[in-house]
Jmol script that loads the backbone (N, CA, C; Angstrom):
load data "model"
ATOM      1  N   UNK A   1      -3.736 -16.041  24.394  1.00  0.00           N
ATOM      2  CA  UNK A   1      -3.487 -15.000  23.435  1.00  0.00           C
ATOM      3  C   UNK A   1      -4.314 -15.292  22.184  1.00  0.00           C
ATOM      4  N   UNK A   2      -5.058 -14.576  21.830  1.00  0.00           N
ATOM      5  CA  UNK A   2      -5.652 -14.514  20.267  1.00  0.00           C
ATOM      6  C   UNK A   2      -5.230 -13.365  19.208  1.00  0.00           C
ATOM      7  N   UNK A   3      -5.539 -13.626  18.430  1.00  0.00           N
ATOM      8  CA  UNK A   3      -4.596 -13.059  17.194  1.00  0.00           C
ATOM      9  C   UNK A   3      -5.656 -13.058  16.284  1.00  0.00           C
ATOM     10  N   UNK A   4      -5.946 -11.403  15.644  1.00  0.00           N
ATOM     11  CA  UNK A   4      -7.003 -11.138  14.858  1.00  0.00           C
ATOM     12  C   UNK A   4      -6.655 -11.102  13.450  1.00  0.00           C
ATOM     13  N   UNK A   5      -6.992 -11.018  12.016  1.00  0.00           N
ATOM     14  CA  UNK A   5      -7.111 -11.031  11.427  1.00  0.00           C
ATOM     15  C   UNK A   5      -7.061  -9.740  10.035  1.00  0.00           C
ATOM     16  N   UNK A   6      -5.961  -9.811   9.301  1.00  0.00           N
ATOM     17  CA  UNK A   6      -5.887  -8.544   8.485  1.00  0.00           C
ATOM     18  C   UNK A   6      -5.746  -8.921   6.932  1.00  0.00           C
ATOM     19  N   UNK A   7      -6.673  -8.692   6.188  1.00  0.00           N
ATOM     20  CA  UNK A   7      -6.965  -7.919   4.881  1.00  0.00           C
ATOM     21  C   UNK A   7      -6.237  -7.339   4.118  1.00  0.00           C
ATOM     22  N   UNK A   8      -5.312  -6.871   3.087  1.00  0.00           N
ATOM     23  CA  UNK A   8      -4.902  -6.039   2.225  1.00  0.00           C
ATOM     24  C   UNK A   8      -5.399  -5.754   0.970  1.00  0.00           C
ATOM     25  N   UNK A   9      -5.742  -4.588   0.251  1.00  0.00           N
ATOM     26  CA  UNK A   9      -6.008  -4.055  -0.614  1.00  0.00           C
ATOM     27  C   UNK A   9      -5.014  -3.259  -1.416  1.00  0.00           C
ATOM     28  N   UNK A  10      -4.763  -3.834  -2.521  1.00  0.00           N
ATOM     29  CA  UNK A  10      -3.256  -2.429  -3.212  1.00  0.00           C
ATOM     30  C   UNK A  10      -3.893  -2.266  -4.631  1.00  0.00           C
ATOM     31  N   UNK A  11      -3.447  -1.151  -4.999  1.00  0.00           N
ATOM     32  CA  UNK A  11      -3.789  -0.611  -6.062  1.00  0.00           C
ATOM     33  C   UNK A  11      -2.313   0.224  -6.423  1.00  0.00           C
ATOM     34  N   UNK A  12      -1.935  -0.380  -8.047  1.00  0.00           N
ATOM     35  CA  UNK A  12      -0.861   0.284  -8.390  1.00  0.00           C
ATOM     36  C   UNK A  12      -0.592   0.523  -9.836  1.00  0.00           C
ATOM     37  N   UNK A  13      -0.392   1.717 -10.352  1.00  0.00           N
ATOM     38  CA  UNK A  13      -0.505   2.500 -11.034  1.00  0.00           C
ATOM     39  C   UNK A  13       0.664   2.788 -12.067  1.00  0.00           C
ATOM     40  N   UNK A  14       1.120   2.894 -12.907  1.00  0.00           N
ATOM     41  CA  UNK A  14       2.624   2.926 -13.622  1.00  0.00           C
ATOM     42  C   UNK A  14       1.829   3.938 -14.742  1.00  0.00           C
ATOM     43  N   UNK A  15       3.013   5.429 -14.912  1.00  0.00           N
ATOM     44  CA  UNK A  15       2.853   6.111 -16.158  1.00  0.00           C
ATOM     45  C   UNK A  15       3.825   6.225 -16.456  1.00  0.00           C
ATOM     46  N   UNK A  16       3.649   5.756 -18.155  1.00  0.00           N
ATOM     47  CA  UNK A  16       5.573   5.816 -18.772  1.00  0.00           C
ATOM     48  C   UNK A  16       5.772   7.355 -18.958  1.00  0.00           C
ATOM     49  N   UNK A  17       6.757   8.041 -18.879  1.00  0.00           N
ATOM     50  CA  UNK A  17       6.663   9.421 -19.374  1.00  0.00           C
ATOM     51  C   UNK A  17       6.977   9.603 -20.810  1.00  0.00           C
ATOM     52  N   UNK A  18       8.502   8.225 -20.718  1.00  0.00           N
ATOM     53  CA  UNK A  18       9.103   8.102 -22.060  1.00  0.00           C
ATOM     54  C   UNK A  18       9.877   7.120 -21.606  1.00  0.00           C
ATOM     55  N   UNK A  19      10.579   6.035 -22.827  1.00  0.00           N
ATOM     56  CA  UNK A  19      11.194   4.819 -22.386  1.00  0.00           C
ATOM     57  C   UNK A  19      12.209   4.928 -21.713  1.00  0.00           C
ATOM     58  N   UNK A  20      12.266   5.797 -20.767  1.00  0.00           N
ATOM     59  CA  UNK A  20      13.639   5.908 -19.814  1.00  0.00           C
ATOM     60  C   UNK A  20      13.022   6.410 -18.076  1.00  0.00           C
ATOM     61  N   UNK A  21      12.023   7.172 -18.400  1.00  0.00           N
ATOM     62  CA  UNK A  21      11.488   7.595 -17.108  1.00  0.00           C
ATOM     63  C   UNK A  21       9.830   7.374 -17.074  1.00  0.00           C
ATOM     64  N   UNK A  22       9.646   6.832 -15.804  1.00  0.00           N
ATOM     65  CA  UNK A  22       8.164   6.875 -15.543  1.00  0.00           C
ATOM     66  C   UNK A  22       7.925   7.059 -14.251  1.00  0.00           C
ATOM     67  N   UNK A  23       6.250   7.360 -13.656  1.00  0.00           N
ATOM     68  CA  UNK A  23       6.177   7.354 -12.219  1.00  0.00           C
ATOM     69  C   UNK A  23       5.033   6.352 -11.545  1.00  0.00           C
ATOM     70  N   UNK A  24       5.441   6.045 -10.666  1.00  0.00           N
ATOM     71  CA  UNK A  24       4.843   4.944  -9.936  1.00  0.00           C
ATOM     72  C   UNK A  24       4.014   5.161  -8.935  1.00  0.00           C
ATOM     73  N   UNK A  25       2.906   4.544  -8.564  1.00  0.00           N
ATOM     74  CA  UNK A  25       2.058   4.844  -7.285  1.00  0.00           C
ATOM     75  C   UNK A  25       1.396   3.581  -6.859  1.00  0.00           C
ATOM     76  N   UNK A  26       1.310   3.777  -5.695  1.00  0.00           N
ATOM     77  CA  UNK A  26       0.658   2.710  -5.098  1.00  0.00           C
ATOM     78  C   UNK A  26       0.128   2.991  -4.140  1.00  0.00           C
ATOM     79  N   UNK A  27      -0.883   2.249  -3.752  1.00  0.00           N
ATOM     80  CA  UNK A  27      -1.955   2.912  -2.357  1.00  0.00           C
ATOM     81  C   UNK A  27      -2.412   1.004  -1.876  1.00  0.00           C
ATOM     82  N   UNK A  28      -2.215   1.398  -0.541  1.00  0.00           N
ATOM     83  CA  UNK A  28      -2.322  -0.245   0.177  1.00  0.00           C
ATOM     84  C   UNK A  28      -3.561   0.448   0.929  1.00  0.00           C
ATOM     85  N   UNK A  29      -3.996  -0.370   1.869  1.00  0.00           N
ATOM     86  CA  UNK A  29      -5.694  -0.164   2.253  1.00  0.00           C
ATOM     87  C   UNK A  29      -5.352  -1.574   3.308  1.00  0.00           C
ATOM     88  N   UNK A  30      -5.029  -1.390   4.327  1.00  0.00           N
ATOM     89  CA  UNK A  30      -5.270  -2.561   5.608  1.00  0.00           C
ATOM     90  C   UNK A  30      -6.158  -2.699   6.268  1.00  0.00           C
ATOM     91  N   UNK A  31      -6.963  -3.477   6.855  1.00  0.00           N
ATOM     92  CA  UNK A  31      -7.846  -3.205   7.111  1.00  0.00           C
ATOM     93  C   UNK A  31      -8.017  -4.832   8.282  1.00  0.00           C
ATOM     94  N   UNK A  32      -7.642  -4.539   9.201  1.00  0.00           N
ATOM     95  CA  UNK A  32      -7.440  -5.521  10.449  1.00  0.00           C
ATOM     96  C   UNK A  32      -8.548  -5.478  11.215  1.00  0.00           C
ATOM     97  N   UNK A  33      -9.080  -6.886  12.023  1.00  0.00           N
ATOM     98  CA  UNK A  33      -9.857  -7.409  13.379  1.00  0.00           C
ATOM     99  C   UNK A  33      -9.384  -6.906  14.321  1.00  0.00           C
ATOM    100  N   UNK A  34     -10.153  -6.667  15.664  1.00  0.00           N
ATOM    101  CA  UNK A  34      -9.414  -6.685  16.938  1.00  0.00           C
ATOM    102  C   UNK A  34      -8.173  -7.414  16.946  1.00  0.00           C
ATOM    103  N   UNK A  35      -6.883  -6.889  17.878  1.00  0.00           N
ATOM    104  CA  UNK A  35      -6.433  -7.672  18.269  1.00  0.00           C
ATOM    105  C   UNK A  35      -6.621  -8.180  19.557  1.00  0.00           C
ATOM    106  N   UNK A  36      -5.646  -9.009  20.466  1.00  0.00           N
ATOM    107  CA  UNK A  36      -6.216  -8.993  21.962  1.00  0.00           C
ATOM    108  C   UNK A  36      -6.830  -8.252  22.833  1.00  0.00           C
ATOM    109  N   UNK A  37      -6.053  -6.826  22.090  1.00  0.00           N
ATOM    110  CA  UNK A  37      -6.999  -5.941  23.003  1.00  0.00           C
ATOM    111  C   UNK A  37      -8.020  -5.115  22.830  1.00  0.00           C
ATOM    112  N   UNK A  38      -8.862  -5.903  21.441  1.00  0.00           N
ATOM    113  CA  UNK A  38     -10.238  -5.351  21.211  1.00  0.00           C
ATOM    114  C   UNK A  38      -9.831  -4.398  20.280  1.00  0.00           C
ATOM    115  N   UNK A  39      -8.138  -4.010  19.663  1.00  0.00           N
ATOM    116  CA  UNK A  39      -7.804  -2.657  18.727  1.00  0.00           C
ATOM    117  C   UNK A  39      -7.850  -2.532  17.609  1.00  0.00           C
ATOM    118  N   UNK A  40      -8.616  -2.100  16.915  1.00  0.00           N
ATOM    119  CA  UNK A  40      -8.903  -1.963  15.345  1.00  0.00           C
ATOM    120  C   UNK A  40      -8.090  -1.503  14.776  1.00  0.00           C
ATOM    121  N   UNK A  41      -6.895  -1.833  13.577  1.00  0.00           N
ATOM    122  CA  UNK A  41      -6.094  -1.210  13.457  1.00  0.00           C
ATOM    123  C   UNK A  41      -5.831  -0.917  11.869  1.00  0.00           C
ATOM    124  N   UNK A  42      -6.904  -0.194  11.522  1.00  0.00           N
ATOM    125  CA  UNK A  42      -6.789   0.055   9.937  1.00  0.00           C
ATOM    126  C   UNK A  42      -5.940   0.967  10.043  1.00  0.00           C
ATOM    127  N   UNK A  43      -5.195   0.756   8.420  1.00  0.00           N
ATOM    128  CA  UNK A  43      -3.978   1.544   7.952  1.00  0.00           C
ATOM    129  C   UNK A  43      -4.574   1.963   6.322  1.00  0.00           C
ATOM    130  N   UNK A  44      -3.800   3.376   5.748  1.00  0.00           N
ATOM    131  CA  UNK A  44      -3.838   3.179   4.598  1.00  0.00           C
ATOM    132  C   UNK A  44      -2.851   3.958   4.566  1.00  0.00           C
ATOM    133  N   UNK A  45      -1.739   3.387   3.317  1.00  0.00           N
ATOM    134  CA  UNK A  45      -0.411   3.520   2.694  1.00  0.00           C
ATOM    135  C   UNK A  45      -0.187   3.872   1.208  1.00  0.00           C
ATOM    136  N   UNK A  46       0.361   5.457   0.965  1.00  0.00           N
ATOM    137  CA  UNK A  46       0.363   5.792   0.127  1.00  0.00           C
ATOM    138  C   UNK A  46       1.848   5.670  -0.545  1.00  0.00           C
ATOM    139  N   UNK A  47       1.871   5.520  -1.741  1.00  0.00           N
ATOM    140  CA  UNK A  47       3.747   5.628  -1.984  1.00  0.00           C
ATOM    141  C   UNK A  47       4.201   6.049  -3.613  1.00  0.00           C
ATOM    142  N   UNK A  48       4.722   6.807  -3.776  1.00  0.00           N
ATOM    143  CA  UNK A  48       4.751   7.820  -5.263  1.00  0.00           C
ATOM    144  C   UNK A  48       6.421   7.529  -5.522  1.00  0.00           C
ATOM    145  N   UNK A  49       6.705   7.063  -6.781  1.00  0.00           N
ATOM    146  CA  UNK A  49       8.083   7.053  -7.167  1.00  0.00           C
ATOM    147  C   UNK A  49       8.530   7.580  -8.053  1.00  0.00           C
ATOM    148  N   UNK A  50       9.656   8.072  -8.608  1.00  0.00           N
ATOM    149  CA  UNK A  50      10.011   8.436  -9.421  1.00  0.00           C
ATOM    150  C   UNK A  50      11.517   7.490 -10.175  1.00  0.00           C
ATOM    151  N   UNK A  51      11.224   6.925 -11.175  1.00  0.00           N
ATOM    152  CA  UNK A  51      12.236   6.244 -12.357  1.00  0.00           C
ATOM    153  C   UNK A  51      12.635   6.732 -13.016  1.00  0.00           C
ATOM    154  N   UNK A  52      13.876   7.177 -13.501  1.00  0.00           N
ATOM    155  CA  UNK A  52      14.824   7.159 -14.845  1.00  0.00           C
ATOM    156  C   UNK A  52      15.921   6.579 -14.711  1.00  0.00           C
ATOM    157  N   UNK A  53      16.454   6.248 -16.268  1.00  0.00           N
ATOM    158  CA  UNK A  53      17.428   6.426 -16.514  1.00  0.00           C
ATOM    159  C   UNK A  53      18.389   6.678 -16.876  1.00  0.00           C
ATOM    160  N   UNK A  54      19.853   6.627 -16.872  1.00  0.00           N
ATOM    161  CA  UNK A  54      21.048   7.938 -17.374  1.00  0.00           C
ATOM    162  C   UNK A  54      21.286   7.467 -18.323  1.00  0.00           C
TER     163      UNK A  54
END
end "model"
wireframe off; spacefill off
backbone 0.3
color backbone group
């Protein structure tokens, strides 16, 4: 069994709106070797949040 090799890239982002609420983002970027079975398996992952509070 061999076992290939994976990379990550993130990039993440914060805007205050005001000292109680802000929004969040992040973007991942994978970027993997073959695995055993020769499969290239890039990913990219997006993710948006939303913060406040009461």
């Amino acid at each position: 069994m061999s076992a290939g090799k994976e990379t990550n890239y993130s990039l993440g982002l914060n805007y205050y709106i005001d000292n109680k609420s802000r929004v969040m983002f992040n973007a991942i970027r994978a970027k993997a070797t073959p695995n055993s079975s020769g499969v290239y398996e890039d990913l990219d992952i997006y993710q948006l949040r939303f913060q406040f509070e009461l």
